[in-house]
N, C-alpha and C positions, 0 to 999 in steps of 0.2 A: 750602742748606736752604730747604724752605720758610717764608716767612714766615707766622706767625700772626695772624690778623685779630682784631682788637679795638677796641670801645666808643672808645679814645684813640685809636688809628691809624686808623678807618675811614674818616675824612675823606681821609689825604694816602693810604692806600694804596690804597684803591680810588677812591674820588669822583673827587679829584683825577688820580691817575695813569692813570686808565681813558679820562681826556683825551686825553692822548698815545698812549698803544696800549692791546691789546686786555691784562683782566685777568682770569685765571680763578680764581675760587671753589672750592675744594674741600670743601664741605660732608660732616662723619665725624662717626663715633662708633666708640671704643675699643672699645665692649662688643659691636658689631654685628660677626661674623665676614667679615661680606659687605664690611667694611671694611678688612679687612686685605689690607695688599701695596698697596693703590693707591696712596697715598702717594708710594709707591717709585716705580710704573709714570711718575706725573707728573713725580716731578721727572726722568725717564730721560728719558721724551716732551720735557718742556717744559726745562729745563736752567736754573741758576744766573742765566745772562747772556742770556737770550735779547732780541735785539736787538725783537722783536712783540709777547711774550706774558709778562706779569706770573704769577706762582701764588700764590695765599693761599691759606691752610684755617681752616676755619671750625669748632671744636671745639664738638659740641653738647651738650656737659654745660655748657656756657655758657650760660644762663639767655637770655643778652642775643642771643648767635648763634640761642640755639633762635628767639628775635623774629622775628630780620631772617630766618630761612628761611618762617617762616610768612606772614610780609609778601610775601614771593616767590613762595606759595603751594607748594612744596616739598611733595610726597608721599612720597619713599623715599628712602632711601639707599644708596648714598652715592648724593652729588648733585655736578653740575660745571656751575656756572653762568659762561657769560663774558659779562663789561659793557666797554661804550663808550660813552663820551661820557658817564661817572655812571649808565649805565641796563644793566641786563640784556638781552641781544639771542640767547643761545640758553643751551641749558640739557639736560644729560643725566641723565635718574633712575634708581636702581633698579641693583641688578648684571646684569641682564640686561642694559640698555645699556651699562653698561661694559666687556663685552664686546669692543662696535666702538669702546674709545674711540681708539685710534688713528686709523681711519680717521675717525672725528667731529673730532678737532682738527686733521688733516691743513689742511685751508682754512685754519686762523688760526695755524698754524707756520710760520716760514721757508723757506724754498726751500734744499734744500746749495746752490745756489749763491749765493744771497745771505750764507749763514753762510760760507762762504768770500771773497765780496766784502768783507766786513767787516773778514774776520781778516787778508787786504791791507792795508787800510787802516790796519788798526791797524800792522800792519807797517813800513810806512813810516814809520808815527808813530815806531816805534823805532830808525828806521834802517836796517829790515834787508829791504833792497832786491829782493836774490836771494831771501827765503825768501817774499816779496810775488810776487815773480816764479812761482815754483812753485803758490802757491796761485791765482793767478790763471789760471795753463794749466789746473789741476783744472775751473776754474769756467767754461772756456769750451770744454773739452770738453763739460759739461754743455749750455751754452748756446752755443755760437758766432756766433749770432748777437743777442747782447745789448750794445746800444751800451754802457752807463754800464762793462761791462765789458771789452769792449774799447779804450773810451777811455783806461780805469787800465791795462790792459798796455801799451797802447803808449807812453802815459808813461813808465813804468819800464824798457820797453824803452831808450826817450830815454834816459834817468838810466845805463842800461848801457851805453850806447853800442855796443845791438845796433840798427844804423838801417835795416838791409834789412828787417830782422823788423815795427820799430816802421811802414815804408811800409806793407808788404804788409797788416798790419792796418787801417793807418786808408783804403787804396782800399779796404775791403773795408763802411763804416759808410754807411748811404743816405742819399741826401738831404735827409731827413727830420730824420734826426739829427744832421746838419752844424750845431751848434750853436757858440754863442761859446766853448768848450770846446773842441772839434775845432778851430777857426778856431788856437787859443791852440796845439795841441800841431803840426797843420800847420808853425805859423810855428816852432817849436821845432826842429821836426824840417828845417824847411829851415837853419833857423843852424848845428846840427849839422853839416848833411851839408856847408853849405860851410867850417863849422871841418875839417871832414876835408880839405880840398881845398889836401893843404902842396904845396908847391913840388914836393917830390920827385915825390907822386905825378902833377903835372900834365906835370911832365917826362918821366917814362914814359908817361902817355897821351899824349903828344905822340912820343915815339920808336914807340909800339907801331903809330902811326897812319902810320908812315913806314916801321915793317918788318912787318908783319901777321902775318908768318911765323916770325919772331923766338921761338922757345918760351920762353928764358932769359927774354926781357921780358914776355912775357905769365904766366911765374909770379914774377918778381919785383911787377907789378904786380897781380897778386891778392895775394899777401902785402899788399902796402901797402893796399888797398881791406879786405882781412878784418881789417888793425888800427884801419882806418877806423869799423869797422862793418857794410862793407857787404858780407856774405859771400853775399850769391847775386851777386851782381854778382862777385865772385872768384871764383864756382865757374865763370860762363857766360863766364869768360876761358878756363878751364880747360878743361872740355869739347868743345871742338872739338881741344885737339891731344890727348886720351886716345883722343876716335875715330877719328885716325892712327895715333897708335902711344902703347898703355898706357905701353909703358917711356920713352916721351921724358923725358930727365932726372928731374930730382924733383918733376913734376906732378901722379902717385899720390899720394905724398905729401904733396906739398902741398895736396890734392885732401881727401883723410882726414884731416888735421890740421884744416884749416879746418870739415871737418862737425862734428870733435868741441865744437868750440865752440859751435854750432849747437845744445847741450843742449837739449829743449823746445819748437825754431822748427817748427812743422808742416810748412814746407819743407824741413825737411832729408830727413825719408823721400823726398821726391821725388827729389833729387839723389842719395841712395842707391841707390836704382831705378835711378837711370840709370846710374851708376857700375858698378852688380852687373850690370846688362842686360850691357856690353861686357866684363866680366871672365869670363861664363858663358854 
């Protein structure tokens, strides 16, 4: 709902709050037909939680609102004034401008990607890692190249123990944005990779390194690297004995099993490709 501005809340809800982000005014009147329905439009546009933009309305059969519009200098209604910093900084009159109000509050709404970044975050706050995960692929198809959000998937890539996915992201963040953040998930992401690094599977790379041609070991050792985490490194085990011969024991399959895991990694279309290229 929107909140209602008033005489006792004007200080914390506008003065004060219009500190921290931007707040908008909706200046109405019941009896004015030209007022009807926007209400609705705002709270649709602007929303309960929005992490930017505060909504008040400003009822003017209030003696005290009818003031503070006229202080504003306020000509028609309905009117949508938004303040920052305690002050008024732009302002829409009249139904004929409400017309474009979409496109007018467009600059001081969120980005979906940022309302997505958020709803991440909060995700994590709950625990719920995988559902952070998805929301963040939404936000970087959006943007792909947005550090703060690539930095949180690769994170939780971490936290998944998808680590081929979480690399291919963070080479992908410029040196610009190589900050004490990226330094923190780097070092993360290398504990990981050498937590993955058990005995078994160093003793397969050490056998696969002595028979090259071994197919049994080259998919025993991608199984062991895809439970590692690191499924493009199991698939480019994989791939060179599918372009000998598809049917070599159970390397299809272990080939398609490993993608399926791969839900969401933007790599995996690529090793699909190549898998459908020799199949067709």
């Amino acid at each position: 709902m929107i909140t209602t501005l008033t005489p006792e809340n004007l200080r914390s809800e506008l003065i004060e709050a219009s500190q921290l982000k931007t707040v908008a005014v909706y200046f109405y009147a019941d009896a004015l037909a030209e007022c009807q329905g926007i209400g609705g439009q705002l709270e649709q546009l602007i929303g309960a939680d929005n992490p930017q933009l505060n909504l008040l309305r400003a009822d003017m059969a209030d003696p005290q609102m009818q003031g503070l519009a006229m202080q504003m200098g306020l000509q028609a209604l309905p009117a949508l004034v938004l303040f920052q910093q305690g002050r008024p900084v732009d302002a829409l009159m009249g139904p004929e401008q409400f017309a474009t109000l979409q496109d007018w509050l467009a600059p001081y709404l969120p980005k979906e990607e940022d309302l997505l970044l958020t709803q991440a975050r909060q995700a994590l706050a709950d625990n719920a890692s995988a559902h952070a995960l998805t929301l963040l692929q939404q936000a970087r198809q959006l943007q792909p190249q947005r550090a703060d959000i690539n930095k949180l998937y690769a994170d939780v890539c971490i936290q998944l123990n998808r680590l081929s996915e979480a690399r291919q992201v963070l080479e992908t963040i410029l040196m610009v944005d190589q900050d004490g953040d990226y330094q923190r998930l780097m070092a993360s992401l290398q504990l990981a990779e050498q937590a993955s690094q058990s005995p078994e599977l160093v003793a397969l790379e050490q056998k696969l390194a002595q028979e090259p041609d071994n197919v049994q070991l080259r998919q025993d050792l991608a199984i062991q690297y895809s439970q590692a985490g690191r499924q493009q490194e199991a698939l480019d085990l994989l791939l060179p004995v599918l372009r000998l011969d598809l049917n070599a024991g159970d390397a299809k399959k272990t080939y398609l099993d490993i993608l399926a895991t791969m839900d969401g990694d933007p790599a995996a279309s690529r090793y699909r490709r190549q898998l459908y290229s020799l199949m067709y």
